[in-house]
C-alpha positions in Angstrom: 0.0 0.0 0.0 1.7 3.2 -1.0 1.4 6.4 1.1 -0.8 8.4 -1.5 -3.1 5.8 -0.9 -3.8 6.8 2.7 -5.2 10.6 3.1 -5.3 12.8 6.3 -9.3 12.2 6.5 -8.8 8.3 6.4 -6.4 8.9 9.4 -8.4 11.2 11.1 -11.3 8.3 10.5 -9.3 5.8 12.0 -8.6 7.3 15.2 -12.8 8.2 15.8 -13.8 4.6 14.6 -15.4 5.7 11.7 -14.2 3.5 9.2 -15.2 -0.4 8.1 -13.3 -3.0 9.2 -11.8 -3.8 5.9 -10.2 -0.6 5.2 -9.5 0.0 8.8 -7.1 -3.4 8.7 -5.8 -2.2 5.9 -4.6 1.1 7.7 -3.4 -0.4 10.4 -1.2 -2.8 8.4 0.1 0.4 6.5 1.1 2.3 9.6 3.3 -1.0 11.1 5.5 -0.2 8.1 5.2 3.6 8.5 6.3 4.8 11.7 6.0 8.6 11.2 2.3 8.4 10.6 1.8 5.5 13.4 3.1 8.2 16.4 0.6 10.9 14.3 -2.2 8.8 14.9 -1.3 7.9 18.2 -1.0 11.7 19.0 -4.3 12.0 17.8 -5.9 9.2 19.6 -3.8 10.7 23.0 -5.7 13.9 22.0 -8.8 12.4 21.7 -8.6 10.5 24.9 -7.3 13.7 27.3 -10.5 15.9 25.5 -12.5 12.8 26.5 -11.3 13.1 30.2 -11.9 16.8 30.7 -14.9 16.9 29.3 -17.2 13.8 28.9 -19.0 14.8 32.3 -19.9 18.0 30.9 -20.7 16.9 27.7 -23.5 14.6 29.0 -24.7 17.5 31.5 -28.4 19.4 29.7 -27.0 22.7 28.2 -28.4 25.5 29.3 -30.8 27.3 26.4 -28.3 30.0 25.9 -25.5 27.6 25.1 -27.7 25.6 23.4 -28.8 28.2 21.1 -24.9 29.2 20.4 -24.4 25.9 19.4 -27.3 26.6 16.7 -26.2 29.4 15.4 -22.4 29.0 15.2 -21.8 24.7 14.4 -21.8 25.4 10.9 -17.8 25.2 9.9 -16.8 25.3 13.1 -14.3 22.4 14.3 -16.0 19.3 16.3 -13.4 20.3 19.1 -14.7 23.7 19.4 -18.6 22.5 19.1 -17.3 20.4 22.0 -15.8 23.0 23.6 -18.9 25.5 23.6 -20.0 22.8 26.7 -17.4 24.1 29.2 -19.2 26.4 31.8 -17.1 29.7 32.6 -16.1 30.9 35.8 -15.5 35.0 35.4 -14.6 37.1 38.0 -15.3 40.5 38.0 -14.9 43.6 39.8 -16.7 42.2 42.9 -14.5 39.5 43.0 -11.5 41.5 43.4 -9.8 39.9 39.8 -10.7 43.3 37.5 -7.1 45.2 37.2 -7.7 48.5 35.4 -4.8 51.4 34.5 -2.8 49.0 32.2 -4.0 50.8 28.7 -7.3 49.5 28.1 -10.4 50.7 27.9 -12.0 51.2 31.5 -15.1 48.8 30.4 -14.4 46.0 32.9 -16.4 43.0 32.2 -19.6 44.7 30.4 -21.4 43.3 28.3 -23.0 45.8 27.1 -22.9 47.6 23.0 -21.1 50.8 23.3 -22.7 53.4 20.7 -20.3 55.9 19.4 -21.1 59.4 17.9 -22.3 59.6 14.6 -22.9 61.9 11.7 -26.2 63.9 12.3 -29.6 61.8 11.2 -26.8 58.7 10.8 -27.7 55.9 12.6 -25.2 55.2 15.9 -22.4 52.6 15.4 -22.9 50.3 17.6 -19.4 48.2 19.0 -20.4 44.6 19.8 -18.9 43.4 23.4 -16.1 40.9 23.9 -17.9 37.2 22.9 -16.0 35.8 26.2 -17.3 32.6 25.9 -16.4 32.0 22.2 -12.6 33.3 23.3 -12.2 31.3 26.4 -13.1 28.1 24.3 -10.8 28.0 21.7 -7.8 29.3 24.0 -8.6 26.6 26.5 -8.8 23.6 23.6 -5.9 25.5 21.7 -3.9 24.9 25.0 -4.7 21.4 25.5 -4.3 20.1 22.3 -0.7 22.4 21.6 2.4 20.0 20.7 5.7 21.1 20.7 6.1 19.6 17.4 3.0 21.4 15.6 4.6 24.7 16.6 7.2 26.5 14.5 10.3 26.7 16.9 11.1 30.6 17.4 14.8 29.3 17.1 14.2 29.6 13.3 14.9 33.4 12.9 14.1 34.4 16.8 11.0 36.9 17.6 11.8 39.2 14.5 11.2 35.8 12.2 7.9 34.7 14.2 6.3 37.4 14.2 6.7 37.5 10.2 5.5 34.2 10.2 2.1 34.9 12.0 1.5 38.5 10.5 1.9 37.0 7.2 -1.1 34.4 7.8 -2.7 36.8 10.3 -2.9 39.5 7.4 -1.8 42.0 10.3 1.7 42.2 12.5 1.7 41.1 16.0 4.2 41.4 18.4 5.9 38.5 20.2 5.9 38.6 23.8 8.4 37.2 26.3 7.9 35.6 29.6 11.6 34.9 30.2 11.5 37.1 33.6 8.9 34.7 35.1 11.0 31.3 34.3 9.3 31.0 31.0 11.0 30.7 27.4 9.0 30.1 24.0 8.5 26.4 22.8 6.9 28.1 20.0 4.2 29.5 17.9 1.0 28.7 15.3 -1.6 29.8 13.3 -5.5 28.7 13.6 -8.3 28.9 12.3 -11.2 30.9 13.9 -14.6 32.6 13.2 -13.3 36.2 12.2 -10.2 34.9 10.2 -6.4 33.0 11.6 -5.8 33.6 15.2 -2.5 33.4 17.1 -0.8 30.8 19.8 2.4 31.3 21.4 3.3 28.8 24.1 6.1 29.0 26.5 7.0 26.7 29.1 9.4 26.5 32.3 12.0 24.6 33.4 9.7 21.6 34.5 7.9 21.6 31.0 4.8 23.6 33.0 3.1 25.2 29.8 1.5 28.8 29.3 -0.2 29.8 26.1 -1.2 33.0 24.8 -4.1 32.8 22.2 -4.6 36.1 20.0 -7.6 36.7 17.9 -9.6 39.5 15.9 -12.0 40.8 17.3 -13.4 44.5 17.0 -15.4 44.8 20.4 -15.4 47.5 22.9 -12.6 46.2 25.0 -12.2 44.6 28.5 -10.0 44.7 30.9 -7.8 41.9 32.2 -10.3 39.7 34.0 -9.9 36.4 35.4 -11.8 33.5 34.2 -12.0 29.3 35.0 -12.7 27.1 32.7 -13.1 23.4 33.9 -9.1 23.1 35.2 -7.5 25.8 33.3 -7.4 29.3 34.2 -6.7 32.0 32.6 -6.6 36.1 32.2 -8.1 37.9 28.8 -8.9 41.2 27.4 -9.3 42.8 24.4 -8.0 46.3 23.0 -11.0 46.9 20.8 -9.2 45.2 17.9 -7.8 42.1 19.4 -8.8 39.6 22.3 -6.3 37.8 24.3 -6.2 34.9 26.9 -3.3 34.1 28.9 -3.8 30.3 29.9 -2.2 27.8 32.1 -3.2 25.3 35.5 -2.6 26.5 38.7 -2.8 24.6 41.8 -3.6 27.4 44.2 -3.8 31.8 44.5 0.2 31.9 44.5 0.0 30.6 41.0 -3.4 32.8 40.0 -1.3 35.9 41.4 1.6 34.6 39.2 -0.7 34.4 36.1 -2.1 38.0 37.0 2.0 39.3 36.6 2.5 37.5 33.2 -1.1 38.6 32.0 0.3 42.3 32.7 3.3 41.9 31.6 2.5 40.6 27.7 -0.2 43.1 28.1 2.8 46.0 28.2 4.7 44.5 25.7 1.5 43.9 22.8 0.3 47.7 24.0 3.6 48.6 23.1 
């Protein structure tokens, strides 16, 4: 069997079960002699089996009509990882909760979620600003970060920052800085572009000494900014915000407050550097 006889969607098949038995034996002979695809599909099936383990108790909870209606509304060409995704309940803190920091740069909005209308010609209709869709950001940075591999990422060793940053701005359509964590223990594994529902969004990931991994997801969206606000999403946390062109979610695990008020530093800190 020669390799143009086995395509990405037969692989992809394999791993969810979807094919018959015949062509599935077939595969699996093909990949004993084929070693580079075998540890892809084993990837995949790992991925498949850690989604499974976060979320298969939420998945079989009743969604509430609001995410339910989402769902409706957005499932068309979006990725079965991020229609999985749309299950996670959020847990955002706001400025009662003592997790709100404001004076960095952005727009003193908070965590509305309300449309801000902005002057317009006389008899013209007011432009109306959409708010931050937090729950559509806070899905695909928390699945982005679980299902990141070193070896899907281009290494920023191939140019340094300068280099990566051409390499997303030229699939982005727009430049983006690269931000560092190096003062907080962290140095880039490396960066990607994804797809997303208002055109290519950004990942960088960094990790520590230990291999503990941070992600930063970047993606367009024109809203009427929020400050940097804490959020939970099953075991990940993170910080996001949005500059009224851009939203961004600083994601990682923590075990405890020490590691949320870490977070908080490095969510300020690429927040400097991107405002820039």
């Amino acid at each position: 069997m020669g390799d143009d006889r086995v395509t990405d969607s037969e692989l992809n098949a394999l791993v969810d079960d979807e094919l018959d038995p015949a062509r599935q034996a077939e595969i699996e002979a093909w990949l004993a002699d084929n070693p580079e695809a075998a540890q892809r599909v084993a990837r995949y099936r790992s991925q498949n089996a850690g989604l499974h383990a976060l979320y298969d108790d939420i998945l079989n909870e009743e969604l509430p009509a609001r995410t339910a209606a989402l769902l409706d509304v957005r499932r068309a060409g979006v990725p079965a990882w991020a229609a999985m995704a749309a299950a996670i309940t959020l847990f955002v803190v706001g400025a009662a909760g003592g997790w709100l920091v404001r004076g960095e740069g952005v727009s003193d909005t908070g965590t509305q979620l309300v449309a801000a209308a902005t002057t317009s010609p006389i008899d013209a209709p007011p432009v109306v600003i959409p708010p931050i869709d937090t729950q559509v950001l806070m899905q695909r940075a928390s699945m982005a970060h679980v299902v990141s591999h070193q070896d899907e990422l281009r290494s920023p060793a191939a140019g340094g920052p300068a280099a990566m940053a051409d390499y997303i701005a030229d699939r982005m359509g727009k430049q983006i800085r690269v931000p560092s964590l190096d003062s907080f223990g962290y140095n880039m594994v490396g960066g990607r572009v994804l797809p997303d529902t208002d055109g290519p969004a950004a990942q960088f990931v960094f990790a520590d000494e230990n291999g503990h991994k941070v992600s930063l997801y970047v993606r367009s969206e024109q809203a009427n900014g929020v400050d940097i606000t804490y959020a939970l999403a099953d075991d990940l946390s993170m910080f996001y915000w949005n500059d009224s062109d851009r939203s961004y979610a600083l994601v990682t695990r923590i075990d405890d407050d020490t590691g949320r008020e870490a977070l908080l530093s490095a969510a300020k800190a690429v927040h400097r550097q991107l405002s820039q």
